[in-house]
N, C-alpha and C positions, 0 to 999 in steps of 0.2 A: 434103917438097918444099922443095928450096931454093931460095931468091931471087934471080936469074940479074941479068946484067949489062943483059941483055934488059927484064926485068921492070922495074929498075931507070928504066931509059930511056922505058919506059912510064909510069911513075911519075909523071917528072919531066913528059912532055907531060899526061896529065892534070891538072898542078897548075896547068901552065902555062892550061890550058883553063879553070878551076876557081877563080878567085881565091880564093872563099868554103871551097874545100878544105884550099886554103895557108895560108888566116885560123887557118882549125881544128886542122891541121897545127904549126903556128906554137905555137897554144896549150898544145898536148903536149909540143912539145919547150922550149921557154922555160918558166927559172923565174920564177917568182912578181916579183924582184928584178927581172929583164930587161923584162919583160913592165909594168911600174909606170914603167920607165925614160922614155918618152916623155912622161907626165903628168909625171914630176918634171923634168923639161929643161925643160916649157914652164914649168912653176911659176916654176922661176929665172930663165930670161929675163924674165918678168914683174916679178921680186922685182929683175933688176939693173937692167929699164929704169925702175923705179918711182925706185932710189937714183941712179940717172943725173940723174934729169930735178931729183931735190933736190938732187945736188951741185953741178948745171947752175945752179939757181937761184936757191945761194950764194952759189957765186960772183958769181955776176954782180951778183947785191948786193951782194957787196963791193967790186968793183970797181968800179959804180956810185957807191958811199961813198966811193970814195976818190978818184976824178976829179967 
């Protein structure tokens, strides 16, 4: 049986219906690597607001020090 353009379009309105199917979906086709990708983005957001708010508070002693 082949999987028609039909079927296809079927598919897609079920996933659409289905959040929790697209989740699962999702899981199958993403690798390992992709799927890791959204914990490691928020990690570094984390890691460059951390070094922001030190380089922020450097400065600003420094240039407190010097005025």
């Amino acid at each position: 049986m082949a999987f028609t353009v039909e079927d296809f379009q079927d598919l897609l309105a079920l996933l659409r219906e289905h959040p929790d199917w697209r989740q699962q979906l999702w899981a199958l086709l993403a690798s390992e690597e992709l799927l890791r990708l959204p914990g490691e983005v928020k990690a570094s957001r984390e890691e460059l607001r951390v070094f922001r708010d030190e380089v922020s508070a450097a400065f600003r002693k420094e240039t407190e020090e010097r005025f």
